[in-house]
Wavefront OBJ file of the C-alpha trace (Angstrom):
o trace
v 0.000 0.000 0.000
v 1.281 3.489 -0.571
v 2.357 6.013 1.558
v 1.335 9.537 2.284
v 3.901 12.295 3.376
v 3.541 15.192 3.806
v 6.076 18.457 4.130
v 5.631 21.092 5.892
v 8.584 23.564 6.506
v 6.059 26.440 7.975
v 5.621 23.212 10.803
v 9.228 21.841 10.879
v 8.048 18.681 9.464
v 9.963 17.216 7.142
v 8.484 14.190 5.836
v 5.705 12.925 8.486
v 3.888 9.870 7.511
v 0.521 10.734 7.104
v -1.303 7.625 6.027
v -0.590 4.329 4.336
v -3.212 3.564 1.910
v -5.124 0.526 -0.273
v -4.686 1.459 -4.132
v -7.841 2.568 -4.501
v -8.278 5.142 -1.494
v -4.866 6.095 -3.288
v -5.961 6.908 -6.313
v -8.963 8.765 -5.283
v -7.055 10.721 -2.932
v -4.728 12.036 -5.898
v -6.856 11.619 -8.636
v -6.946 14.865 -9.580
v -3.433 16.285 -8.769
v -0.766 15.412 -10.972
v 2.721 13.718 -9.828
v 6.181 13.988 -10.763
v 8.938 11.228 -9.900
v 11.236 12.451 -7.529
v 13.217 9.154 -7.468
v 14.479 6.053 -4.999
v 15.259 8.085 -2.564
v 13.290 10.298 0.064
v 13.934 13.998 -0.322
v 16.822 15.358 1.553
v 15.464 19.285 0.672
v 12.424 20.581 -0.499
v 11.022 18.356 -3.028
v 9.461 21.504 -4.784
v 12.273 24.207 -5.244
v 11.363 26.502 -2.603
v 11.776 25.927 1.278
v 8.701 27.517 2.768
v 6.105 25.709 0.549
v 3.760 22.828 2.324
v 4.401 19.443 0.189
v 2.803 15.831 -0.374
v 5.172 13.215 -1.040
v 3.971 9.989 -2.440
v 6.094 6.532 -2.067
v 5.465 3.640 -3.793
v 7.396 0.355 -2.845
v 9.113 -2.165 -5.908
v 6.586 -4.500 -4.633
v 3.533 -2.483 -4.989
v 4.574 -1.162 -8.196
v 2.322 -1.096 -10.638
v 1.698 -0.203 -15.057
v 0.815 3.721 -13.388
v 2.855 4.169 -10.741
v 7.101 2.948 -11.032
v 8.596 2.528 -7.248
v 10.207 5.517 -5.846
v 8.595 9.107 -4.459
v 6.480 11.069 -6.290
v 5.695 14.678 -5.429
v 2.231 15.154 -5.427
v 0.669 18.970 -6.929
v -1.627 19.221 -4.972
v -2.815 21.682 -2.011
v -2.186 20.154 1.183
v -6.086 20.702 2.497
v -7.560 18.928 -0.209
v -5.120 16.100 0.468
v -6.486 16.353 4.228
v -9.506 16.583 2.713
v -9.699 13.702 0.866
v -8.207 11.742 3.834
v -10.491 12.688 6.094
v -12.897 11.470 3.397
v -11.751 7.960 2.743
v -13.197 4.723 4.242
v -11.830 3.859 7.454
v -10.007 0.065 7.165
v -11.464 -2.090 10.381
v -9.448 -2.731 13.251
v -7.783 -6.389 13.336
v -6.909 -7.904 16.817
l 1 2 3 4 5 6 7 8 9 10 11 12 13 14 15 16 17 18 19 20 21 22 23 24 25 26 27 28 29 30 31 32 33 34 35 36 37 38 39 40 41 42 43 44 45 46 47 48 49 50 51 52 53 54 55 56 57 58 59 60 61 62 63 64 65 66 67 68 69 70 71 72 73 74 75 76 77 78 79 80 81 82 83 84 85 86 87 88 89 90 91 92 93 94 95 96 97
């Protein structure tokens, strides 16, 4: 399943895991933002060219890889409330015990 990071400078955050998701909350959570392949690695800087700007990473593992989405990080241009947004949105998985 993928996961959801997100930057936020303005917060000192740097890359806090904000959810893990099945491939289709995934989709619908970026469905409309477009994403650019950062690479292998997680971003050491800003993954957008400025250091003040709030920013959602994407990661995809070798594994999970699919014919849309290569492995690696993606950024993800989107605004970081309709990210939340959608989130907040998404069907909750059940608890296992």
């Amino acid at each position: 399943m993928p996961n959801l990071y997100f930057w936020e400078p303005e917060k000192q955050n740097y890359g806090i895991l904000q959810a893990v998701l099945p491939w289709e909350d995934c989709d619908r959570v970026v469905a409309r933002a477009s994403a650019i392949r950062l690479g292998d690695e997680f971003p050491t800087e800003s993954p957008n060219g400025t250091s003040h700007a709030a920013v959602v990473i994407l990661y995809v593992r070798p594994e999970e890889a699919n014919e849309k989405w290569f492995p690696g990080f993606y950024r993800i241009d989107s605004e970081l409330t309709e990210i939340r947004d959608a989130l907040v949105a998404a069907p909750k998985m059940p608890e296992t015990r």
